[in-house]
N, C-alpha and C positions, 0 to 999 in steps of 0.2 A: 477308831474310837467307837466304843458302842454306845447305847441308847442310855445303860448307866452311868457311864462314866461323861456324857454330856451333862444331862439332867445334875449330877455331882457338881461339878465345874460349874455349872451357870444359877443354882440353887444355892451355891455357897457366899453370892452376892447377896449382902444382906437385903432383905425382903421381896426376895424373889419368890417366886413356888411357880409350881407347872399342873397345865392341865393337859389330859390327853383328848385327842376329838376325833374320833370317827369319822369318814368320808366315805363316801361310793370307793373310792379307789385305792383308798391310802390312811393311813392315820398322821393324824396331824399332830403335833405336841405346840404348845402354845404358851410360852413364860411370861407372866405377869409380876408387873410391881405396882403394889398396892389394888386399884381396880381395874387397870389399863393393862390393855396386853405391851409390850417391849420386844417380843421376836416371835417366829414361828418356823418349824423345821415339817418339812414329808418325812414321815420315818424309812419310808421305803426309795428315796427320789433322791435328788441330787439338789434340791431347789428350798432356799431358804428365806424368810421375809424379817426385815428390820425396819421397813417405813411407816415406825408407829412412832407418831409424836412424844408419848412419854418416854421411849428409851434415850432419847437427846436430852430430856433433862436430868441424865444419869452422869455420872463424872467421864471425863475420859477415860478411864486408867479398867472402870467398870464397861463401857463400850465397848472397846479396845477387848476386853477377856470375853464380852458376849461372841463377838465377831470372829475371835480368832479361834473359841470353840467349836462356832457351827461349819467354819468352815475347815475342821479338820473331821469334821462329822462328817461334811457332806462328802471330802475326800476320801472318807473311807470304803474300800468294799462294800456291795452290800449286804455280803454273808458276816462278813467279821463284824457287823454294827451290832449282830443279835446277841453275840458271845459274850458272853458276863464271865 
């Protein structure tokens, strides 16, 4: 999966959007709903975060697609994440 086709997939929950975030080491992408963040991926890593309280007051069915996105992200290669 690449970096587009995440951002696609988890931006098409309604009122989601994504920020990108610079690190020392990595770039971090950061999906929010509303003013709270709900997840966050390493673009470069294998390491992904979902213990933000606002993504649990999300439905299942929307969890459920956050989750199963990032974790086909993070099993991806890390050359093939950049191919659009």
């Amino acid at each position: 999966m690449t970096v587009k086709e995440l951002i696609d997939q988890i931006t098409a929950i309604n009122g989601t959007r994504v920020m990108f975030k610079p690190m020392e080491k990595d770039r971090v992408l950061i999906f929010w709903k509303g003013h709270s963040p709900i997840a966050s991926v390493f673009l470069e890593d294998d390491e992904y975060r979902i213990d933000y309280p606002k993504l649990y007051e999300m439905t299942y069915d929307e969890i459920t697609q956050i989750v199963d996105s990032l974790d086909a992200y993070v099993a991806t290669e890390l050359v093939l994440r950049q191919l659009d």
